[in-house]
ZADODO-48147 format. One record per residue (C-alpha): residue number from 1; x, y, z. Coordinates in nm, 3 decimals. Last residue first. Layout:
ZADODO-48147
<site resi="NUM" X="X" Y="Y" Z="Z"/>
...
//
This chain:
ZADODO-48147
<site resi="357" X="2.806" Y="-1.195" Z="2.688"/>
<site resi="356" X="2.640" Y="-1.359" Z="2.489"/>
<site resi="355" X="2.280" Y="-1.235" Z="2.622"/>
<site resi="354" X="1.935" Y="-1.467" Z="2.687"/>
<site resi="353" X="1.626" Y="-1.274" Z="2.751"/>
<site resi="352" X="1.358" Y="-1.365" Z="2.994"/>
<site resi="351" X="1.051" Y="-1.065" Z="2.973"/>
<site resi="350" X="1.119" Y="-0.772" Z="2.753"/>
<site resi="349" X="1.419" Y="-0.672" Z="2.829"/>
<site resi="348" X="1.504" Y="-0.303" Z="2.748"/>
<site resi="347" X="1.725" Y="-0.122" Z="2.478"/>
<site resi="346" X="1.896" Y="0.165" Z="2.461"/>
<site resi="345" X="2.224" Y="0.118" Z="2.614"/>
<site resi="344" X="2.235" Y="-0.283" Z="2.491"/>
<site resi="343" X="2.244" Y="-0.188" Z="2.137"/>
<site resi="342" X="2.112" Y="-0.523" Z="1.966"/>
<site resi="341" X="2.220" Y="-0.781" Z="1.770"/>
<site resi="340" X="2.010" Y="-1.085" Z="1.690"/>
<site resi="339" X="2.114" Y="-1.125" Z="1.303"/>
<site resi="338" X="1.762" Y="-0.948" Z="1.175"/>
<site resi="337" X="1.952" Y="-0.675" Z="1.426"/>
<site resi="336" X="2.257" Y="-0.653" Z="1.246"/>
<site resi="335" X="2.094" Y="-0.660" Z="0.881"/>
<site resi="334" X="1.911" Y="-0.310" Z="1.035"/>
<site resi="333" X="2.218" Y="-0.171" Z="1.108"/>
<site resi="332" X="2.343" Y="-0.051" Z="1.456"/>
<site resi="331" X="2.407" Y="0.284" Z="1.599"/>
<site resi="330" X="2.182" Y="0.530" Z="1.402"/>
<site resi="329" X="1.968" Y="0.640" Z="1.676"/>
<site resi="328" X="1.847" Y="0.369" Z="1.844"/>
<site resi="327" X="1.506" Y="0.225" Z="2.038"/>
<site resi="326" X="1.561" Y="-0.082" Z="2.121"/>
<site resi="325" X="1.297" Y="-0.306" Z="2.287"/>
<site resi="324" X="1.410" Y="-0.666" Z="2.343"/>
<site resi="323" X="1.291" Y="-1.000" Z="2.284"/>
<site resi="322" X="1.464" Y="-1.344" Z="2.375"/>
<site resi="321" X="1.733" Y="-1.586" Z="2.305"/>
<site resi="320" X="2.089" Y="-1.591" Z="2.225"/>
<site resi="319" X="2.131" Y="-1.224" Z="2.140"/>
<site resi="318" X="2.415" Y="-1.059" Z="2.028"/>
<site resi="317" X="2.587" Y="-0.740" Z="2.185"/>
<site resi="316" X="2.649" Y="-0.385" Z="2.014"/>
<site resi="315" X="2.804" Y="-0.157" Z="2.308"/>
<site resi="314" X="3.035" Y="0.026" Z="2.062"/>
<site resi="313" X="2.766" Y="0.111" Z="1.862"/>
<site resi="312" X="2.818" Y="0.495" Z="1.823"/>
<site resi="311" X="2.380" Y="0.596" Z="1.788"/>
<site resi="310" X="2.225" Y="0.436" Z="2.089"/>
<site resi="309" X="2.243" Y="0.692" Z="2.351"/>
<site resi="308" X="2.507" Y="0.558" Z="2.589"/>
<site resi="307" X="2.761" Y="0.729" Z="2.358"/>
<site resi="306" X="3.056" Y="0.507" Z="2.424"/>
<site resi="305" X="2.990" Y="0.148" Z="2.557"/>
<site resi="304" X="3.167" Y="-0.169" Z="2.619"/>
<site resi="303" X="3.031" Y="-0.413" Z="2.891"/>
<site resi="302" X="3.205" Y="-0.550" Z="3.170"/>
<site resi="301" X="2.929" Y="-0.716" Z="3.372"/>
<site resi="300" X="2.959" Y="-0.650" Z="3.741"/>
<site resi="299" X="2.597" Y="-0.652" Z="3.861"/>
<site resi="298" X="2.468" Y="-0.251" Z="3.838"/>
<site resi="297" X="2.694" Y="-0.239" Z="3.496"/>
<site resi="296" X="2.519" Y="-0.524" Z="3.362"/>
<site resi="295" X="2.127" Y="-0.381" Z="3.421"/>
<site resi="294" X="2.240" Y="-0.043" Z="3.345"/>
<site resi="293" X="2.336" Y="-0.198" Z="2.991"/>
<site resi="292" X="2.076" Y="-0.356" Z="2.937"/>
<site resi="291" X="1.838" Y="-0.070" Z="3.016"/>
<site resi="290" X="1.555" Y="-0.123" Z="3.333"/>
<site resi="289" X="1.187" Y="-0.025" Z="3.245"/>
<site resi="288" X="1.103" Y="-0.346" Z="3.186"/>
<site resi="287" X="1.216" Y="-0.510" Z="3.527"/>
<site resi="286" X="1.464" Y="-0.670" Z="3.691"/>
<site resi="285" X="1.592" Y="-1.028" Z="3.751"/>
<site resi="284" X="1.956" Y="-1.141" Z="3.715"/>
<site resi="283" X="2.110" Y="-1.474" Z="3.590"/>
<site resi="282" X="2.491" Y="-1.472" Z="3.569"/>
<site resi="281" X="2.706" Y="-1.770" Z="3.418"/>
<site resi="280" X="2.924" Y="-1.499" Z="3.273"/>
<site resi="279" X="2.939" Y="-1.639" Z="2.905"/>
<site resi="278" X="2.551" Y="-1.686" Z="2.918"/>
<site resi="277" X="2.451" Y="-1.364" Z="3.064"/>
<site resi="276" X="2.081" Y="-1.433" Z="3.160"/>
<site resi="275" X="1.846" Y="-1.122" Z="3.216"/>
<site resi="274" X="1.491" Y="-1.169" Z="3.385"/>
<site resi="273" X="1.208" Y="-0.939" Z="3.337"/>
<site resi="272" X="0.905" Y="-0.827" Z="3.564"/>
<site resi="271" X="0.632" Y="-0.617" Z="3.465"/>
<site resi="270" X="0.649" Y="-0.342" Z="3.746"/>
<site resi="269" X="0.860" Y="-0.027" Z="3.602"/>
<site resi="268" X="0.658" Y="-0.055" Z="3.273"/>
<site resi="267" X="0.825" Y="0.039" Z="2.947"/>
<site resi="266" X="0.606" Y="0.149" Z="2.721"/>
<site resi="265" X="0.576" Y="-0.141" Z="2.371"/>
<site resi="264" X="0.323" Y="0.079" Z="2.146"/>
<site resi="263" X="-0.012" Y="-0.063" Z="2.083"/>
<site resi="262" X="-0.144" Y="0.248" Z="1.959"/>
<site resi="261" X="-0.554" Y="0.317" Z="1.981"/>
<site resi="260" X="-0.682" Y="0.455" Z="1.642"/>
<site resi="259" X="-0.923" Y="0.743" Z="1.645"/>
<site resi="258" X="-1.234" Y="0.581" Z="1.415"/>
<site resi="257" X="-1.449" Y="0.559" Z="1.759"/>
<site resi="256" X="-1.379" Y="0.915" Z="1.793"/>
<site resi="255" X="-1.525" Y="0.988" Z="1.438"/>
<site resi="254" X="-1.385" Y="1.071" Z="1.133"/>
<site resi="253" X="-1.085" Y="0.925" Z="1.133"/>
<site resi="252" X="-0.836" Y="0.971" Z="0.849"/>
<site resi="251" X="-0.756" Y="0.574" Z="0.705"/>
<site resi="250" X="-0.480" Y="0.564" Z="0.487"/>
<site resi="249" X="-0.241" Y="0.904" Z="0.516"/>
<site resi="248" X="-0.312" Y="0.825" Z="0.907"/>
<site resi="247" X="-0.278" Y="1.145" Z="1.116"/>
<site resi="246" X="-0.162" Y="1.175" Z="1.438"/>
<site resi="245" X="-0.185" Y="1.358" Z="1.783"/>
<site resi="244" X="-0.001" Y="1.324" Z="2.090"/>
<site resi="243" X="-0.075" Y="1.480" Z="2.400"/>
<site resi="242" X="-0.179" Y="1.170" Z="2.616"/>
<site resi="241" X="0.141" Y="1.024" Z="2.481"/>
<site resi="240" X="0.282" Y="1.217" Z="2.831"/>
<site resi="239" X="0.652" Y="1.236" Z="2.685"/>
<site resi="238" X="0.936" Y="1.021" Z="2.892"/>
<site resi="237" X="1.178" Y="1.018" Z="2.633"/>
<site resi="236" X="1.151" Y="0.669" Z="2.554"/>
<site resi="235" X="0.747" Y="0.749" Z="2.463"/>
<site resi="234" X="0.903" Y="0.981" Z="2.238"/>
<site resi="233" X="1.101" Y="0.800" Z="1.994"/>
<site resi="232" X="0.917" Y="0.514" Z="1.996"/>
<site resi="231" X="0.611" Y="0.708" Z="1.918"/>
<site resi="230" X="0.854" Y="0.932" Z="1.625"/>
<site resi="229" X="0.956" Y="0.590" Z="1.480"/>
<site resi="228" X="0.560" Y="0.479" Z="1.449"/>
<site resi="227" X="0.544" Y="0.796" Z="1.247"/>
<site resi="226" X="0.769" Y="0.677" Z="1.055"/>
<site resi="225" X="0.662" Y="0.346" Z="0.947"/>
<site resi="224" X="0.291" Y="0.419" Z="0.891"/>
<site resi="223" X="0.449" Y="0.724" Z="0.693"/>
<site resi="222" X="0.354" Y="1.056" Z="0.750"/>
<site resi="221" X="0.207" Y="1.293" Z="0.964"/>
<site resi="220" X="0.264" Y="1.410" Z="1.365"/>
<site resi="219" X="0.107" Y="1.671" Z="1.593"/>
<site resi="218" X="0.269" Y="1.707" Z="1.965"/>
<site resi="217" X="0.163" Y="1.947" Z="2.232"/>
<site resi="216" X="0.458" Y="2.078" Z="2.405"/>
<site resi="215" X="0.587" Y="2.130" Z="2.695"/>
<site resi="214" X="0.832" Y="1.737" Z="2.675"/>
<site resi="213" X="0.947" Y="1.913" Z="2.340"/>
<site resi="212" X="1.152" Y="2.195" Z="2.510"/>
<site resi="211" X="1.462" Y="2.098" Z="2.368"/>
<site resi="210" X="1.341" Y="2.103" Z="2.023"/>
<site resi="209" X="1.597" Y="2.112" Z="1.730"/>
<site resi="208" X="1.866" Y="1.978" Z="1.933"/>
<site resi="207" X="1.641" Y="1.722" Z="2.149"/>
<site resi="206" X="1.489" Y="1.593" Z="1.868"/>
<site resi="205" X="1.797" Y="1.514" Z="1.654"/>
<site resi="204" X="1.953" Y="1.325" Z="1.944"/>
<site resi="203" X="1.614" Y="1.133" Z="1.984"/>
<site resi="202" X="1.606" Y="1.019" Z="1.635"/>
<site resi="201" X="1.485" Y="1.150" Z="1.273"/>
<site resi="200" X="1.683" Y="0.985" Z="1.010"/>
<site resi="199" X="1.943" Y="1.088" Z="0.838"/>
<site resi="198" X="2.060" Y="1.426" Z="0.736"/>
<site resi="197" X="2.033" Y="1.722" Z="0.911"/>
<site resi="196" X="2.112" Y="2.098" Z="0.740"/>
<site resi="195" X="2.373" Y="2.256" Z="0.612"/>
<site resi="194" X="2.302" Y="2.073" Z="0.234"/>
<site resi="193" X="2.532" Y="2.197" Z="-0.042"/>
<site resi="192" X="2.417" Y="2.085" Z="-0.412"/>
<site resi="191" X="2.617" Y="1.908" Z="-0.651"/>
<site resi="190" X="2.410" Y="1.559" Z="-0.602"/>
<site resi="189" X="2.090" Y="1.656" Z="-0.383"/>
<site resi="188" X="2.167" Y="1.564" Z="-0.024"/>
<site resi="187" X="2.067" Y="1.243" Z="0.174"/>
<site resi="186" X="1.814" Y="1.075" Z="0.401"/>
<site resi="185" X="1.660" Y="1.428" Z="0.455"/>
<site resi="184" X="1.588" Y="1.643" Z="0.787"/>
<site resi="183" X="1.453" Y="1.978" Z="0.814"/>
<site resi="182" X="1.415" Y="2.217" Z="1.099"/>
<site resi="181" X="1.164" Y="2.568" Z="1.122"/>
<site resi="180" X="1.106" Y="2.740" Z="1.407"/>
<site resi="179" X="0.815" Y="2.977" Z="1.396"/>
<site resi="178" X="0.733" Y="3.240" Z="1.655"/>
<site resi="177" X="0.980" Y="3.465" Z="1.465"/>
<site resi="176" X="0.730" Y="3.545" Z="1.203"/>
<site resi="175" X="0.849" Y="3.650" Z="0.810"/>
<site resi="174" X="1.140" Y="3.448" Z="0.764"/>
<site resi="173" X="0.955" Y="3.138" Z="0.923"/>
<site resi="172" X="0.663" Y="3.185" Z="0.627"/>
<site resi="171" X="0.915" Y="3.230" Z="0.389"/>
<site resi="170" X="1.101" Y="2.954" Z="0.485"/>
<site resi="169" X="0.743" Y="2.748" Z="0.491"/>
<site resi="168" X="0.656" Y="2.889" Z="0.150"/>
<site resi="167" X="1.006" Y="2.791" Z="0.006"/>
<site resi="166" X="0.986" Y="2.423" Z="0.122"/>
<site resi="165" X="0.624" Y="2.357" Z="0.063"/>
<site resi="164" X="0.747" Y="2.016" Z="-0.028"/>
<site resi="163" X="1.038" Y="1.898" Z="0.062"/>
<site resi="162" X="1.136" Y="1.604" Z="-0.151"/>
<site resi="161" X="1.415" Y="1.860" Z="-0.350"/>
<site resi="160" X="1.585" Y="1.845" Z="-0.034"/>
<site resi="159" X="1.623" Y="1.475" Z="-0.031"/>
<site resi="158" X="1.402" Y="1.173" Z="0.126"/>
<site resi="157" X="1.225" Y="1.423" Z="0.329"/>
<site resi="156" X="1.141" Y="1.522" Z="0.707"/>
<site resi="155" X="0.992" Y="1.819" Z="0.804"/>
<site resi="154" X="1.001" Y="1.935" Z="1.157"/>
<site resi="153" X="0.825" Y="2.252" Z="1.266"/>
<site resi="152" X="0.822" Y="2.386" Z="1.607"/>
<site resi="151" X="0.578" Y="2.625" Z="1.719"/>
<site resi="150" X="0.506" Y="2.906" Z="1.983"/>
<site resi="149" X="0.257" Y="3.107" Z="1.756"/>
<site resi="148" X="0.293" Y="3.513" Z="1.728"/>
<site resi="147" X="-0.080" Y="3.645" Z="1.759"/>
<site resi="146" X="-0.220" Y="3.784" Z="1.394"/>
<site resi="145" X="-0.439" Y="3.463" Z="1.319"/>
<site resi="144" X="-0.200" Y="3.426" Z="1.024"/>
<site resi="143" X="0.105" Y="3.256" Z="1.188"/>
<site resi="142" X="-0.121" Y="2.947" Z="1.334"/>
<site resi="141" X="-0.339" Y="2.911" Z="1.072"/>
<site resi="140" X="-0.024" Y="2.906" Z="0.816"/>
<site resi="139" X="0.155" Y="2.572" Z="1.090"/>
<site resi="138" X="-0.205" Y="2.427" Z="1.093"/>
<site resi="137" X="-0.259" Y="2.410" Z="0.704"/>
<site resi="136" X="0.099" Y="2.371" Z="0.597"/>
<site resi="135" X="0.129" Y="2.050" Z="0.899"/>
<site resi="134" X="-0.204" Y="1.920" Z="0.710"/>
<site resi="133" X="0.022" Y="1.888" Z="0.352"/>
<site resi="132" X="0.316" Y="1.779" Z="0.568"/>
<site resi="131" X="0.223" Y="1.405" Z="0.530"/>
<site resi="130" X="0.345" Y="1.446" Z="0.184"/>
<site resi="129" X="0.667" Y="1.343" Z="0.307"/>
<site resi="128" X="0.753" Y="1.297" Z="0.654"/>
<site resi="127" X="0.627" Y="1.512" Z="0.951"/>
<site resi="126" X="0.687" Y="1.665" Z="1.306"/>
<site resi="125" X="0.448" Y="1.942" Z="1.412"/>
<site resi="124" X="0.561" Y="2.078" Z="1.773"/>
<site resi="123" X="0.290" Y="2.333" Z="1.934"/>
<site resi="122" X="0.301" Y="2.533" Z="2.219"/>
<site resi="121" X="-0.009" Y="2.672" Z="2.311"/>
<site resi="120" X="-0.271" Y="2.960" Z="2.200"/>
<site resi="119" X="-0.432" Y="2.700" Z="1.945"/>
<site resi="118" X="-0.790" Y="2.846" Z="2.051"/>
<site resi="117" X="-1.009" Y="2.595" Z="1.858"/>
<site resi="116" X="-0.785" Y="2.328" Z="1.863"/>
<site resi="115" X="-0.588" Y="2.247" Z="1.564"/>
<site resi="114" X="-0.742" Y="1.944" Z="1.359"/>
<site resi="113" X="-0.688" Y="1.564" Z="1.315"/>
<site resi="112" X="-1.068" Y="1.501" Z="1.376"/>
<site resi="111" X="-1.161" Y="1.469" Z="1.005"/>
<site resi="110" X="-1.411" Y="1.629" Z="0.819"/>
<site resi="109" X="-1.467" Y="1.868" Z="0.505"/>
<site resi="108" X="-1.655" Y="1.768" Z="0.408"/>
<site resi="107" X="-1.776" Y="1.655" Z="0.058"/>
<site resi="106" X="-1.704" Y="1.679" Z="-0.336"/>
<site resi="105" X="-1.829" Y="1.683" Z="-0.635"/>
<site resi="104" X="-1.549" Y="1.769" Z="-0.930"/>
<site resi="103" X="-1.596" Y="2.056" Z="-1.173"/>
<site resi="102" X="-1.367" Y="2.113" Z="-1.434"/>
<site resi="101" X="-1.217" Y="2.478" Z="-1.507"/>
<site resi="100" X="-0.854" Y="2.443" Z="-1.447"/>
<site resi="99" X="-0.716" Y="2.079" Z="-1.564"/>
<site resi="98" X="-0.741" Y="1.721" Z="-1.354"/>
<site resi="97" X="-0.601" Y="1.504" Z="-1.639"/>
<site resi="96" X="-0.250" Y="1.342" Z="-1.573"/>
<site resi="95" X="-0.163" Y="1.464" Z="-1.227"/>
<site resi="94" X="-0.566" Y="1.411" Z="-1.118"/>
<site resi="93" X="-0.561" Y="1.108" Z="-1.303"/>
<site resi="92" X="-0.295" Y="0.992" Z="-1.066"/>
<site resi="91" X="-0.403" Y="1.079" Z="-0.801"/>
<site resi="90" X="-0.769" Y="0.859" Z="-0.810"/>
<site resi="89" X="-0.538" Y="0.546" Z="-0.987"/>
<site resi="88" X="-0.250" Y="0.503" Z="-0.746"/>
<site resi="87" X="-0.039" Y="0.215" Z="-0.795"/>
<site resi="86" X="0.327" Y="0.344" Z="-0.709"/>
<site resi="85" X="0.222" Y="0.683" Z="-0.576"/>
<site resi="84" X="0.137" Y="0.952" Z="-0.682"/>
<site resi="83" X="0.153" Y="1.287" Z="-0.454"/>
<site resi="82" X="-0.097" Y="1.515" Z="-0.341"/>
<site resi="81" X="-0.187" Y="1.870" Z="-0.223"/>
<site resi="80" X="-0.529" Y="1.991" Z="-0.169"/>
<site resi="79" X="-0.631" Y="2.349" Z="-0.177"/>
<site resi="78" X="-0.969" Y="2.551" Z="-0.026"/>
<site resi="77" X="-1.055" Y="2.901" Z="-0.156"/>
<site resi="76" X="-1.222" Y="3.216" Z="-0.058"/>
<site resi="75" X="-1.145" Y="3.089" Z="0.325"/>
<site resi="74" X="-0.811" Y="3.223" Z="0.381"/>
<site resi="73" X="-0.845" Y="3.191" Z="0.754"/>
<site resi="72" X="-0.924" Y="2.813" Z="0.684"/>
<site resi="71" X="-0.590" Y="2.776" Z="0.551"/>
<site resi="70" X="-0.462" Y="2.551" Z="0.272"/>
<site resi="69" X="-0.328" Y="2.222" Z="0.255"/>
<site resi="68" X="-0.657" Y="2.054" Z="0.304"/>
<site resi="67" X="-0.601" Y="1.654" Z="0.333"/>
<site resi="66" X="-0.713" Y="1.457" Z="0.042"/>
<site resi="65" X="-0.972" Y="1.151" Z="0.055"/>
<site resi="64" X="-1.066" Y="0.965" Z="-0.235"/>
<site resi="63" X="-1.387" Y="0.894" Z="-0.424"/>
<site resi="62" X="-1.372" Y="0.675" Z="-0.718"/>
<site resi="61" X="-1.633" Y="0.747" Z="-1.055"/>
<site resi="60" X="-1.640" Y="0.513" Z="-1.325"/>
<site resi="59" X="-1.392" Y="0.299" Z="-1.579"/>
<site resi="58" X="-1.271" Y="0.606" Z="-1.708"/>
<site resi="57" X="-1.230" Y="0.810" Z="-1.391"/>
<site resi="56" X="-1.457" Y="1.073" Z="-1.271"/>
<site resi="55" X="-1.341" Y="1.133" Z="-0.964"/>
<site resi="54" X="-1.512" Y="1.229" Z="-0.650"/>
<site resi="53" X="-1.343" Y="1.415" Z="-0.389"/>
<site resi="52" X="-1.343" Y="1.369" Z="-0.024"/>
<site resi="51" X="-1.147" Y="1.638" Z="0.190"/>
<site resi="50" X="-0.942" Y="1.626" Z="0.481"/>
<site resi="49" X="-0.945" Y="1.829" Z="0.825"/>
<site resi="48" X="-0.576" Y="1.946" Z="0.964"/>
<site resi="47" X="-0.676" Y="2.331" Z="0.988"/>
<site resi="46" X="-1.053" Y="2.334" Z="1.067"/>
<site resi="45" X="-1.333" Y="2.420" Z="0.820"/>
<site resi="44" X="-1.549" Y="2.705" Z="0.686"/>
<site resi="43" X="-1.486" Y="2.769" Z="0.312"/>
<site resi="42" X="-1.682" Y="3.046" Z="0.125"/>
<site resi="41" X="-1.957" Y="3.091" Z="-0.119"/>
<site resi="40" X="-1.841" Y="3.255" Z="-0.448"/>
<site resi="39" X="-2.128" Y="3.016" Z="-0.636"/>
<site resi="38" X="-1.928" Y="2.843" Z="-0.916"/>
<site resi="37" X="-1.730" Y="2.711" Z="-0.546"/>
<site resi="36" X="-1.334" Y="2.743" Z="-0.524"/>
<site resi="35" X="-1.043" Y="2.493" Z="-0.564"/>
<site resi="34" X="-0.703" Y="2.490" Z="-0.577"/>
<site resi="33" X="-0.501" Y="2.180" Z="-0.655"/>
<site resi="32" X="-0.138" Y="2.131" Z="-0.556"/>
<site resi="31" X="0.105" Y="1.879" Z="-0.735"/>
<site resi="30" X="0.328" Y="1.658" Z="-0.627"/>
<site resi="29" X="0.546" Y="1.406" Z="-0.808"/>
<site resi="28" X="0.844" Y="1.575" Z="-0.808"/>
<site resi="27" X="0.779" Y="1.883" Z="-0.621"/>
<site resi="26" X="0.552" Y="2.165" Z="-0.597"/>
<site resi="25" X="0.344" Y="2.243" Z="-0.932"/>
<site resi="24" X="0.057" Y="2.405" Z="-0.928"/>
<site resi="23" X="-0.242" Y="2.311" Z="-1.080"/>
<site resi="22" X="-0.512" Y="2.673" Z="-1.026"/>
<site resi="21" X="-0.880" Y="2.710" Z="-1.039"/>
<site resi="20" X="-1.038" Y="2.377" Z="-1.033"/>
<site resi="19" X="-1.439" Y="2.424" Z="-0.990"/>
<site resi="18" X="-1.611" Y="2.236" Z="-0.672"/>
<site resi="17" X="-1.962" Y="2.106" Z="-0.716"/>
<site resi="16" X="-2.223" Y="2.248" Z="-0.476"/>
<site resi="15" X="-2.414" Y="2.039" Z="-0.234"/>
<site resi="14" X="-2.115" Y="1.986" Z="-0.016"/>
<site resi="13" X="-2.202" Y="2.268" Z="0.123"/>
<site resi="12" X="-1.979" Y="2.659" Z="0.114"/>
<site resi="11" X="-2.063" Y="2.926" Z="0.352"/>
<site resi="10" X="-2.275" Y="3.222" Z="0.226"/>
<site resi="9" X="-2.114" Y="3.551" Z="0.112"/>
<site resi="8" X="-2.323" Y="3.828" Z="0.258"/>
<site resi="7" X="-1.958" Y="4.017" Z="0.349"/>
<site resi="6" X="-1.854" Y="3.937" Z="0.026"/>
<site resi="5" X="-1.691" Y="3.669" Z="-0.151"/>
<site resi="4" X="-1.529" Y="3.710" Z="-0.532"/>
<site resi="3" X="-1.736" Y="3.596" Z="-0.819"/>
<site resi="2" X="-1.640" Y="3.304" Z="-1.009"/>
<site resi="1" X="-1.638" Y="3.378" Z="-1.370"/>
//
């Protein structure tokens, strides 16, 4: 039996083995693992940090990294929470095999992706499938230190039954009115009723659910592919990038030098750009930072447009030659743009392009 902490408890090293406690279930695919040291010692780590487990696989040990689900102020135990995925060997015998009572060695934890160490501000946590599992960690932190937080929590999911820690995270916003809780998936269940968003994340959805997100301090998980959508989405929105904060589900840095540097398009009010209208016989220069569509309306171009944000379509316009950066919210397909369409009120020229219009 593992005995319970105390007040002379000592803090948990990675030269102890880990014992499995608990396998719980979460959603398709996901399961949690609990873990506590033989010993009773306790956990001392940061909300966000990962993991490194060894496993002792047939064909000989693999280490993998797993972000801590749990929080550090409940520091008897520490919990992981995975998902396999197509090819996955080290989660997948932990589904399969991983039972209560084994032992597993283990390190950390580590990782820079963390709360800071007096999260008094205003937080927004944005995330996409497992990538929630270090959201859990921060967002419980943040309503257990006894202070009501100032966050905003955005899960994103394939379907409602995708969303993991669902009922905790209700629960947890049921319970404190400092949290505000959103989620948004592709599509419902079939027979079930879904009130909330569906889709995909964009600026419109943003702006409902958070309409104070330029004062906040930004944390984001998920997807390479998603959480390059929520840069896009925010560096068009004018947030300072200097207060954003990701996670990679591949590569968790370590170190600073790990940290990895974006090479996001910005727009930039002095790189020049030159727009040709081919049916009009109009060439005009501007810059970057300039729309399309401002651009045409500013010299005489009759262009249709509705929402001016990117998600109706009516302004869709074909390409003749040329890059552009769009950043839309629903309005055109993604067939469309391998075509050379593009959405003219919310995207920007990036140096000479050529329009047929």
């Amino acid at each position: 039996m593992i005995p319970m902490p105390t007040a002379a408890t000592p803090v948990w090293t990675d030269a102890e083995p880990l014992e499995c406690v608990a396998v719980l279930p979460e959603t398709p695919g996901v399961k949690t693992f609990v873990f506590r040291p033989p010993s009773g010692a306790t956990f001392v780590f940061r909300a966000g940090q990962f993991l490194t487990l060894e496993l002792p696989l047939p064909g000989g040990a693999v280490q993998r990294t797993y972000t801590i689900s749990s929080s550090p102020i409940t520091n008897a135990y520490i919990s992981v929470t995975n998902k396999v995925q197509p090819g996955s060997i080290g989660t997948a015998w932990m589904h399969d095999h991983l039972r209560t009572g084994m032992r597993l060695r283990a390190w950390g934890p580590s990782g820079l992706f963390h709360l800071p160490p007096q999260p008094d501000g205003k937080f927004l946590f944005i995330s996409a499938g497992s990538g929630v599992t270090p959201m859990m960690s921060m967002a419980a932190t943040l309503c257990e230190r006894g202070e009501e937080p100032d966050l905003v929590f955005i899960q994103a999911a394939h379907r409602p039954r995708d969303l993991i820690f669902r009922g905790r995270l209700e629960y947890m916003a049921s319970r404190v009115a400092g949290l505000a809780l959103h989620f948004v998936v592709s599509r419902p269940d079939p027979y079930e009723v879904w009130t909330g968003y569906r889709g995909q994340l964009n600026q419109l959805m943003l702006g409902l659910m958070c309409s104070d997100y330029l004062e906040r301090e930004v944390y984001c998980c998920g997807p390479e592919g998603f959480m390059t959508a929520v840069r896009e989405i925010l560096i068009s929105l004018g947030y300072d990038m200097a207060r954003y904060h990701q996670e990679s589900f591949a590569t968790p840095a370590e170190t600073v030098a790990e940290i990895t540097e974006f090479d996001d398009p910005v727009p930039d009010e002095t790189a020049p750009a030159e727009l040709v209208f081919t049916r009009s016989g109009l060439t005009v220069a501007c810059t970057e930072a300039d729309t399309i569509l401002h651009i045409a309306r500013s010299h005489g171009v009759a262009l249709p447009a509705g929402c001016n944000f990117g998600l109706c379509g009516t302004c869709k316009q074909r390409k003749v030659s040329g890059e552009v950066h769009m950043v839309h919210n629903g309005g055109i397909m993604e067939d469309e743009i391998a075509e050379g369409y593009f959405l003219p009120c919310c995207s920007r020229p990036l140096g000479r392009v050529e329009i047929d219009a």
